[in-house]
N, CA, C and O atoms as a GROMACS GRO file, in nm:
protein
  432
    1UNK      N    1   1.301   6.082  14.576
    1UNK     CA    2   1.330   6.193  14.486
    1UNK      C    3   1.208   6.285  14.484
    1UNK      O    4   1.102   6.223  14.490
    2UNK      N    5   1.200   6.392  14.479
    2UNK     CA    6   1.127   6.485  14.479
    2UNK      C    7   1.074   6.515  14.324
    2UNK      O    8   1.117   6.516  14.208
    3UNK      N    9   0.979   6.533  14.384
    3UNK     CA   10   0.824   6.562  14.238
    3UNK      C   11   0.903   6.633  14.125
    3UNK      O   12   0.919   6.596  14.009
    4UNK      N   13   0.946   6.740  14.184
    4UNK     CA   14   0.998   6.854  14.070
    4UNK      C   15   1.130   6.758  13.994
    4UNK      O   16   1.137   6.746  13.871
    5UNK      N   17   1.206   6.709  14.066
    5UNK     CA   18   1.311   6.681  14.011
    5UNK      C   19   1.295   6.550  13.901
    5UNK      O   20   1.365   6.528  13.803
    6UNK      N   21   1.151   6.453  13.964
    6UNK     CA   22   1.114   6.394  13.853
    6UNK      C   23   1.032   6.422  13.691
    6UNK      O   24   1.033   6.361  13.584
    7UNK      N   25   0.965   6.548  13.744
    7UNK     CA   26   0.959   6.569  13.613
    7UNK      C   27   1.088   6.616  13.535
    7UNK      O   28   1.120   6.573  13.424
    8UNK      N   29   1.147   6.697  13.597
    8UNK     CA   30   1.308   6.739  13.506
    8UNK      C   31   1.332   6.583  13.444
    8UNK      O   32   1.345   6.560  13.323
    9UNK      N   33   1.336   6.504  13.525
    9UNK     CA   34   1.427   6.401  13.456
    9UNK      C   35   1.329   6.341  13.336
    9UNK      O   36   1.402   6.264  13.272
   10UNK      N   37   1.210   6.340  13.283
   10UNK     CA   38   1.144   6.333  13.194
   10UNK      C   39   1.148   6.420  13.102
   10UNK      O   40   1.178   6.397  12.985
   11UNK      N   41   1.118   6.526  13.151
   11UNK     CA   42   1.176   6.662  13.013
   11UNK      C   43   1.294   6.644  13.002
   11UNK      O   44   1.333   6.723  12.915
   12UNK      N   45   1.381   6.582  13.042
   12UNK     CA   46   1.517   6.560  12.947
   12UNK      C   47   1.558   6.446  12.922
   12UNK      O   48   1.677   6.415  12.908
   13UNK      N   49   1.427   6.349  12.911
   13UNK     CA   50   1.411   6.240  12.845
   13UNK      C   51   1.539   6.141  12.882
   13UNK      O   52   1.609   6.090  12.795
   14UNK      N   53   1.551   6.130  12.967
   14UNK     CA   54   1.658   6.009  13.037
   14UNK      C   55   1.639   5.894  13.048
   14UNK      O   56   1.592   5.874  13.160
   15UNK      N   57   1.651   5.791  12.987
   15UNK     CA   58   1.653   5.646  12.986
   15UNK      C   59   1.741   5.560  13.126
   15UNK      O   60   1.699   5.464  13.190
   16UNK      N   61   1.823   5.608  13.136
   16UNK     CA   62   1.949   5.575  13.265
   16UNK      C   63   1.869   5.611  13.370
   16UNK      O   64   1.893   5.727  13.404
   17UNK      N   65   1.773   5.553  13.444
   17UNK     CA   66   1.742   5.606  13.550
   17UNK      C   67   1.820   5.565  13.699
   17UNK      O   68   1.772   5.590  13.810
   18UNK      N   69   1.948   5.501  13.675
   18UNK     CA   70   2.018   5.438  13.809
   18UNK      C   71   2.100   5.602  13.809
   18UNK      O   72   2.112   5.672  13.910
   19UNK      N   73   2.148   5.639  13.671
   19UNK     CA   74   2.241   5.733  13.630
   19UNK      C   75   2.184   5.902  13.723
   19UNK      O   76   2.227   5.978  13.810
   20UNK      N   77   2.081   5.890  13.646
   20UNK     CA   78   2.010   6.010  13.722
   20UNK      C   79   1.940   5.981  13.848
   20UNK      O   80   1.871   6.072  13.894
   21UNK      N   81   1.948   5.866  13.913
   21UNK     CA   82   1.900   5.889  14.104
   21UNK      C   83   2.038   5.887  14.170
   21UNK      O   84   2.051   5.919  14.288
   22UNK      N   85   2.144   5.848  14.092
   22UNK     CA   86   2.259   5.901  14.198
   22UNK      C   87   2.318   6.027  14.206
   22UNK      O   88   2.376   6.066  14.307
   23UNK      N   89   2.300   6.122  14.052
   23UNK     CA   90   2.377   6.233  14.045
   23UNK      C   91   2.224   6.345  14.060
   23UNK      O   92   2.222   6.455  14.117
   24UNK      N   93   2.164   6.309  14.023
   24UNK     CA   94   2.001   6.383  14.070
   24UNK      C   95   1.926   6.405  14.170
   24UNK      O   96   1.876   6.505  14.221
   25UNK      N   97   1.926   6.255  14.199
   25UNK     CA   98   1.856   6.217  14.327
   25UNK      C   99   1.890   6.242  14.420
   25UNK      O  100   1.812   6.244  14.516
   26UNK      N  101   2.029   6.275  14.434
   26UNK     CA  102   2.096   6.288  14.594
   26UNK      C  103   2.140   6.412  14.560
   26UNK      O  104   2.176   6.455  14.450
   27UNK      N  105   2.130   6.485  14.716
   27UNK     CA  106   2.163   6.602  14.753
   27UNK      C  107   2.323   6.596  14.688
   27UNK      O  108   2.345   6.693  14.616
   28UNK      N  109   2.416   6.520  14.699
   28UNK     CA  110   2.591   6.516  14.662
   28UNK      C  111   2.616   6.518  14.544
   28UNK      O  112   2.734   6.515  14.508
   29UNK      N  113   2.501   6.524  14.440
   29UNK     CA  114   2.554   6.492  14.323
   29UNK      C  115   2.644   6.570  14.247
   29UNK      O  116   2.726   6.533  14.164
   30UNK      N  117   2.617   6.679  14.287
   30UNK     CA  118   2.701   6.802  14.217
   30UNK      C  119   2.857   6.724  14.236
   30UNK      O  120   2.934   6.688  14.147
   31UNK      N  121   2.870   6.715  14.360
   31UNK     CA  122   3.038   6.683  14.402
   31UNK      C  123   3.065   6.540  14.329
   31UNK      O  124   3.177   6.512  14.285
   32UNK      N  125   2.945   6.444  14.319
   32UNK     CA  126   2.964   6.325  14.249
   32UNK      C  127   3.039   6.356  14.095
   32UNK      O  128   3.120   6.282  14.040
   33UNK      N  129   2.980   6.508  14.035
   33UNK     CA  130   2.994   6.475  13.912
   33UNK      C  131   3.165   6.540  13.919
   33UNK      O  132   3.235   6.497  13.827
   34UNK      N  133   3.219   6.614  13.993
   34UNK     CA  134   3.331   6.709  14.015
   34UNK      C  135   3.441   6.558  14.018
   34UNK      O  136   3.537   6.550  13.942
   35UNK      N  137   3.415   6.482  14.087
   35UNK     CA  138   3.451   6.330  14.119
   35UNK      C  139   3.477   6.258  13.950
   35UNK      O  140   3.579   6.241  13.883
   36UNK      N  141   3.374   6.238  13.931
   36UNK     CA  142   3.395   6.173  13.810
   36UNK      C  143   3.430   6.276  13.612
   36UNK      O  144   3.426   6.253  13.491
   37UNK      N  145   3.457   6.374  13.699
   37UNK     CA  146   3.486   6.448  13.564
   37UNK      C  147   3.635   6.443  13.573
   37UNK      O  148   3.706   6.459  13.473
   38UNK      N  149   3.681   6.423  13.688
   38UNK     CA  150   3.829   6.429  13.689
   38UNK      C  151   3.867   6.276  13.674
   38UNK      O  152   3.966   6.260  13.602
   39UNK      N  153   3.803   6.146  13.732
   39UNK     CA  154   3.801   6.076  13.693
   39UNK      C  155   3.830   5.988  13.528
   39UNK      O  156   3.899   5.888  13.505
   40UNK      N  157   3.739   6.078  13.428
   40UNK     CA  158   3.714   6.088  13.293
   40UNK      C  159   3.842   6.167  13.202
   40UNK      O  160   3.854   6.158  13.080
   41UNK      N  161   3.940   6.252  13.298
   41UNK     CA  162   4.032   6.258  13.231
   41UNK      C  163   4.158   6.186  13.244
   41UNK      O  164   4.239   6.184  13.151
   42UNK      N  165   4.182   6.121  13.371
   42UNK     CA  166   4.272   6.033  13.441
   42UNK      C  167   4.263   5.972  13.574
   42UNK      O  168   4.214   6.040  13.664
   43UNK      N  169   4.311   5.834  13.605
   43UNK     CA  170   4.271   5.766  13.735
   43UNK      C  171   4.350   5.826  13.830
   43UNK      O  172   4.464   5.858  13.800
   44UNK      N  173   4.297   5.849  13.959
   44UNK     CA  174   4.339   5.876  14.114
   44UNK      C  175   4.245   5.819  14.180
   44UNK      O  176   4.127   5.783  14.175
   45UNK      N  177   4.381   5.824  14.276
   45UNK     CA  178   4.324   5.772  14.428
   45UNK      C  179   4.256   5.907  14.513
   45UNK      O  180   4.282   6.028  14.511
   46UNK      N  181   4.178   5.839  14.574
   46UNK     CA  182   4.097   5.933  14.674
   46UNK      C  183   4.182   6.039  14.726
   46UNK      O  184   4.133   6.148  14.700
   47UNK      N  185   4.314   6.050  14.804
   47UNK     CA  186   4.420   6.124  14.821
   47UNK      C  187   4.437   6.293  14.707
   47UNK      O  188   4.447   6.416  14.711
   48UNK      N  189   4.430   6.161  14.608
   48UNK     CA  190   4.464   6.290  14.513
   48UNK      C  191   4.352   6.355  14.457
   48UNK      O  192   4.345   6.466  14.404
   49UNK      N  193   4.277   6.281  14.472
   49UNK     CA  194   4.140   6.380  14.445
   49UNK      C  195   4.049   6.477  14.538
   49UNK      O  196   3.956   6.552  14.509
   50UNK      N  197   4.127   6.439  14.694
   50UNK     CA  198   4.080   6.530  14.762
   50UNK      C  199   4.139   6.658  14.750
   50UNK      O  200   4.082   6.768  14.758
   51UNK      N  201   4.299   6.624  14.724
   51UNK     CA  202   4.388   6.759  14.694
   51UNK      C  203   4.333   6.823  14.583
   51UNK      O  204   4.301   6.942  14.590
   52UNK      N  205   4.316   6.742  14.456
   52UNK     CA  206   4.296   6.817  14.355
   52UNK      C  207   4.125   6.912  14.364
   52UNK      O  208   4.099   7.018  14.306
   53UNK      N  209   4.032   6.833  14.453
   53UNK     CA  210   3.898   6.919  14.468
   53UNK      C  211   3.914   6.978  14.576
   53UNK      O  212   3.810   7.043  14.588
   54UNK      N  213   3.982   7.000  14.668
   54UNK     CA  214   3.995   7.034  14.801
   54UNK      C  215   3.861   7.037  14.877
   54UNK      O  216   3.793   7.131  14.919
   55UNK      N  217   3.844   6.889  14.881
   55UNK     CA  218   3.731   6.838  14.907
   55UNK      C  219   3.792   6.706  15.059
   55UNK      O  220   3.889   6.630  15.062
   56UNK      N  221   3.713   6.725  15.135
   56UNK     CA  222   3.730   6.641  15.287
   56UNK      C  223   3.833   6.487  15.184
   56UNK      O  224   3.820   6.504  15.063
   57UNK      N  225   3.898   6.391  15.211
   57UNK     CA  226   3.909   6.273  15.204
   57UNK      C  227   3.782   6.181  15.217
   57UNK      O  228   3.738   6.103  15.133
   58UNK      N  229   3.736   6.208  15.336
   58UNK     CA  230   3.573   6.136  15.371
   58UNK      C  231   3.491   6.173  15.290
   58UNK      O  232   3.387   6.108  15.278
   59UNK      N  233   3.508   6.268  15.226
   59UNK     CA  234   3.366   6.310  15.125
   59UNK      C  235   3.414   6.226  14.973
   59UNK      O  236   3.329   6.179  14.897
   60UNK      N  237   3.527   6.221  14.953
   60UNK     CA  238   3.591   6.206  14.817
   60UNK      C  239   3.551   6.026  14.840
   60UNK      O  240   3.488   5.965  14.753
   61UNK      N  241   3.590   5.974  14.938
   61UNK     CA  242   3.546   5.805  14.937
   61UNK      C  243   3.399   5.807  14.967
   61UNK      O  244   3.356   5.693  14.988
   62UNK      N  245   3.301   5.908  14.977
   62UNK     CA  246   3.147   5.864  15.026
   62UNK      C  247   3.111   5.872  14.858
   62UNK      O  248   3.046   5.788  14.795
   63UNK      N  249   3.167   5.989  14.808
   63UNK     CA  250   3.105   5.933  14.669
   63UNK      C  251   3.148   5.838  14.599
   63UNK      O  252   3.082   5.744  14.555
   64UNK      N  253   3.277   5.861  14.582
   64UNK     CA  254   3.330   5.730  14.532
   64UNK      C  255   3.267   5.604  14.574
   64UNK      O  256   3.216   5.541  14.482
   65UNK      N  257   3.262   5.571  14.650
   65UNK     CA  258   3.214   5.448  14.685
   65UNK      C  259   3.035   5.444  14.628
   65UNK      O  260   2.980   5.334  14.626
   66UNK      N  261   2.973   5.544  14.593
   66UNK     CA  262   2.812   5.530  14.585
   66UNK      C  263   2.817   5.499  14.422
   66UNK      O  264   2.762   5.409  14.357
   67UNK      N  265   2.885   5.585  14.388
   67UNK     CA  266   2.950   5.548  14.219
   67UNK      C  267   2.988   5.397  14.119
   67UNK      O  268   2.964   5.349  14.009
   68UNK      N  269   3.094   5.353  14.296
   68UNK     CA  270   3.142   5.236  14.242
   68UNK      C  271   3.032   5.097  14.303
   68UNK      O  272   3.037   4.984  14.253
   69UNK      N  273   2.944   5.132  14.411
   69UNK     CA  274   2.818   5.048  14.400
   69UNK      C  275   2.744   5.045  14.303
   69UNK      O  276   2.676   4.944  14.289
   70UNK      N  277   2.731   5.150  14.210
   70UNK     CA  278   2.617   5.160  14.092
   70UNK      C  279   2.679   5.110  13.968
   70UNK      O  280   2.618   5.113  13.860
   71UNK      N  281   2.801   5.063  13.981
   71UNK     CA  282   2.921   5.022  13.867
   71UNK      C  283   2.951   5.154  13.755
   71UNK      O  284   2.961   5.143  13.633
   72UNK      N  285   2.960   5.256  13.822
   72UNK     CA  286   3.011   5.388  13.728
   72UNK      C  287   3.145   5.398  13.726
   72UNK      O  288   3.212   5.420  13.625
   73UNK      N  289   3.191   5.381  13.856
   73UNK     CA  290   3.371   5.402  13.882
   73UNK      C  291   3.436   5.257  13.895
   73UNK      O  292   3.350   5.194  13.955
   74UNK      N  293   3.532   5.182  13.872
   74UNK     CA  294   3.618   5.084  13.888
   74UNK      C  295   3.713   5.153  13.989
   74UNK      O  296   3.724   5.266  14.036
   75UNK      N  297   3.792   5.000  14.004
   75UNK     CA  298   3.930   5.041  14.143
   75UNK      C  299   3.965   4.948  14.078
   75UNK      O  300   3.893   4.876  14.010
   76UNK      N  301   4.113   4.938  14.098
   76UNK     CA  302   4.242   4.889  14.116
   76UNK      C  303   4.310   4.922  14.215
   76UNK      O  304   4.359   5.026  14.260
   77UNK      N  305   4.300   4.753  14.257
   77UNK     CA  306   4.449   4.780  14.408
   77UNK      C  307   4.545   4.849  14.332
   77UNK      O  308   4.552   4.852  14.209
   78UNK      N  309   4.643   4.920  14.438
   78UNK     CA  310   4.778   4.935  14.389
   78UNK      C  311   4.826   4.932  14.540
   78UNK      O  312   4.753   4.937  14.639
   79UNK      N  313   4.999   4.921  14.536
   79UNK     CA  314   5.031   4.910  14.645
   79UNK      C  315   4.970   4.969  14.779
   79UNK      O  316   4.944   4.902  14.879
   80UNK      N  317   4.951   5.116  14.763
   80UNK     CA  318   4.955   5.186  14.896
   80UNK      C  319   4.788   5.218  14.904
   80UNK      O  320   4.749   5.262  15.012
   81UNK      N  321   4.696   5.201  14.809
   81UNK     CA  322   4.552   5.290  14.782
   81UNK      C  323   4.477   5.181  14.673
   81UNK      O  324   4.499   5.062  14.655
   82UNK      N  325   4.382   5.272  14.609
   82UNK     CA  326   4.306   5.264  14.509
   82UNK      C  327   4.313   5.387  14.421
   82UNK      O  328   4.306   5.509  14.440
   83UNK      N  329   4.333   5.300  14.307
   83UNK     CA  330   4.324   5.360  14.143
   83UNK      C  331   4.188   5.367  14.149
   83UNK      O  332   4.132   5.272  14.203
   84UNK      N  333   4.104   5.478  14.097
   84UNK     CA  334   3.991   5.491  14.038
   84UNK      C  335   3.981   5.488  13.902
   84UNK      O  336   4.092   5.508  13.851
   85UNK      N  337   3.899   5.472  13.828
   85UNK     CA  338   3.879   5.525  13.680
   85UNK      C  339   3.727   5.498  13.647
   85UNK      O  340   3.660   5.423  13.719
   86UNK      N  341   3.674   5.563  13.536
   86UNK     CA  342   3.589   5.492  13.487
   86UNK      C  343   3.510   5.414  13.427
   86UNK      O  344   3.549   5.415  13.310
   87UNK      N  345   3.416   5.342  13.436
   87UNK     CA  346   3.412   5.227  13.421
   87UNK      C  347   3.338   5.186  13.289
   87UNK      O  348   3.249   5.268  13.270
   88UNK      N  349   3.341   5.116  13.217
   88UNK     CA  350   3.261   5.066  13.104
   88UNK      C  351   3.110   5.136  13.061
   88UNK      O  352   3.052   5.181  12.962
   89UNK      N  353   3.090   5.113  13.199
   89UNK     CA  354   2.939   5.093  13.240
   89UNK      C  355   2.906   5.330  13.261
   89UNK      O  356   2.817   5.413  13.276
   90UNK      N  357   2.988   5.322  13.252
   90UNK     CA  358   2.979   5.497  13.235
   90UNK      C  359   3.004   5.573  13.127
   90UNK      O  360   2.949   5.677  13.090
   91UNK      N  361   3.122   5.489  13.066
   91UNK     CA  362   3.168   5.526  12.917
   91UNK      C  363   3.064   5.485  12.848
   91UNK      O  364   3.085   5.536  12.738
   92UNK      N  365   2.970   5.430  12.841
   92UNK     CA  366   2.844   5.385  12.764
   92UNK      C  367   2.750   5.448  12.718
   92UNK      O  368   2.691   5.464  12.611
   93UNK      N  369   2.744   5.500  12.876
   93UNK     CA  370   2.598   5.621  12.819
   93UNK      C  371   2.653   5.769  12.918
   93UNK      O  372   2.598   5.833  13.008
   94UNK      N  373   2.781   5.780  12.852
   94UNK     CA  374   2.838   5.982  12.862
   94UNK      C  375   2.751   6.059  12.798
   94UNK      O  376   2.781   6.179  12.799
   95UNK      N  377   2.628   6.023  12.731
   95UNK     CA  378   2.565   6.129  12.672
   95UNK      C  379   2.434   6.226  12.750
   95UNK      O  380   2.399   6.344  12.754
   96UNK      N  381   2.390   6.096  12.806
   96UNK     CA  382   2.268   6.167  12.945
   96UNK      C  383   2.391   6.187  13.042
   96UNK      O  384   2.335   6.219  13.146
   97UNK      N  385   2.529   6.188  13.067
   97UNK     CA  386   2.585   6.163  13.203
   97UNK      C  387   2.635   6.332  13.165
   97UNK      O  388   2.708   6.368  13.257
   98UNK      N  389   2.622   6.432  13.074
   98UNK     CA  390   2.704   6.491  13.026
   98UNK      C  391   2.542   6.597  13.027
   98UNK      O  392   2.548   6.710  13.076
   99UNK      N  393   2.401   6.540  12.964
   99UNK     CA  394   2.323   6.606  12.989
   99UNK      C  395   2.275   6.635  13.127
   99UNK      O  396   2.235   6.746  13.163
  100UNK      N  397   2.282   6.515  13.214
  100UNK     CA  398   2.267   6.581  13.373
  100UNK      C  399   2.385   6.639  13.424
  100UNK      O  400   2.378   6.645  13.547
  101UNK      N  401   2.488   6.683  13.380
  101UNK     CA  402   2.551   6.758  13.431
  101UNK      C  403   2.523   6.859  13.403
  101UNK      O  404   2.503   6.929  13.503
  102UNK      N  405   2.506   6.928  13.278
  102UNK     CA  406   2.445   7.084  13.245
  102UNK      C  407   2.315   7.068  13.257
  102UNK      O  408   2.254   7.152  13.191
  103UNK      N  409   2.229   6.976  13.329
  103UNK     CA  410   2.096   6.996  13.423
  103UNK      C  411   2.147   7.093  13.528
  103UNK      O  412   2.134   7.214  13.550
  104UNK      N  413   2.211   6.991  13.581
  104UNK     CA  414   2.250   7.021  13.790
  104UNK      C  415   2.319   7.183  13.772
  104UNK      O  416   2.275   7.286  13.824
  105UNK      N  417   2.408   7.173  13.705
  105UNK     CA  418   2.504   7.285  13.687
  105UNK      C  419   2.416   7.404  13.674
  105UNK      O  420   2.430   7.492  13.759
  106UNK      N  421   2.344   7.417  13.598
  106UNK     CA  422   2.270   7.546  13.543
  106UNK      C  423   2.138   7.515  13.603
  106UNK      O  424   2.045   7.563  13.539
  107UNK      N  425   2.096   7.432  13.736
  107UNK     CA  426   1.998   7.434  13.839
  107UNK      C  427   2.017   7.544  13.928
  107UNK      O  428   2.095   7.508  14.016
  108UNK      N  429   1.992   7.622  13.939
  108UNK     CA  430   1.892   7.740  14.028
  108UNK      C  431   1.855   7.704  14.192
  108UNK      O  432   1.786   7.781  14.258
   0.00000   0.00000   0.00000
């Protein structure tokens, strides 16, 4: 992670630091959070979330999947795919997940 971006994450006093090196730390995060905001209002499968972001399929499972290594997103088989939603472990601390988003967002 880069110098600058660690001090940001101190001036906005973040405790979650797994929270802020995946949506901070990485160049994707922006699309991570586009991912899990739609996530936060209802579960889809990668399919439908590529339609709904008109975002690659391959891009929609690279985050997904970095998300659901850090235990932010859950899956459920279902017949044909995976159910996404989110996970415990995200609903917990929406309050820095909600302040690094109007970080990134209103980043320059």
């Amino acid at each position: 992670m880069s110098e600058k971006k660690d001090i940001n994450i101190e001036i906005l006093n973040l405790s979650n630091r797994d929270l802020s090196n995946i949506l901070i730390g990485r160049k994707g995060g922006k699309t991570t959070i586009k991912i899990i905001d739609k996530l936060l209002i209802k579960p889809y499968n990668a399919n439908q979330l590529s339609n709904l972001l008109e975002l690659d399929y391959k891009t929609i499972v690279h985050h997904i999947n970095i998300a659901h290594e850090h235990k932010y997103v859950d899956k459920e088989k279902t017949k044909n795919s995976n159910l996404y939603y989110p996970s415990n472990k995200l609903i917990n601390c929406l309050d820095e997940y909600y302040i690094i988003k109007e970080f990134l967002l209103n980043e320059k």
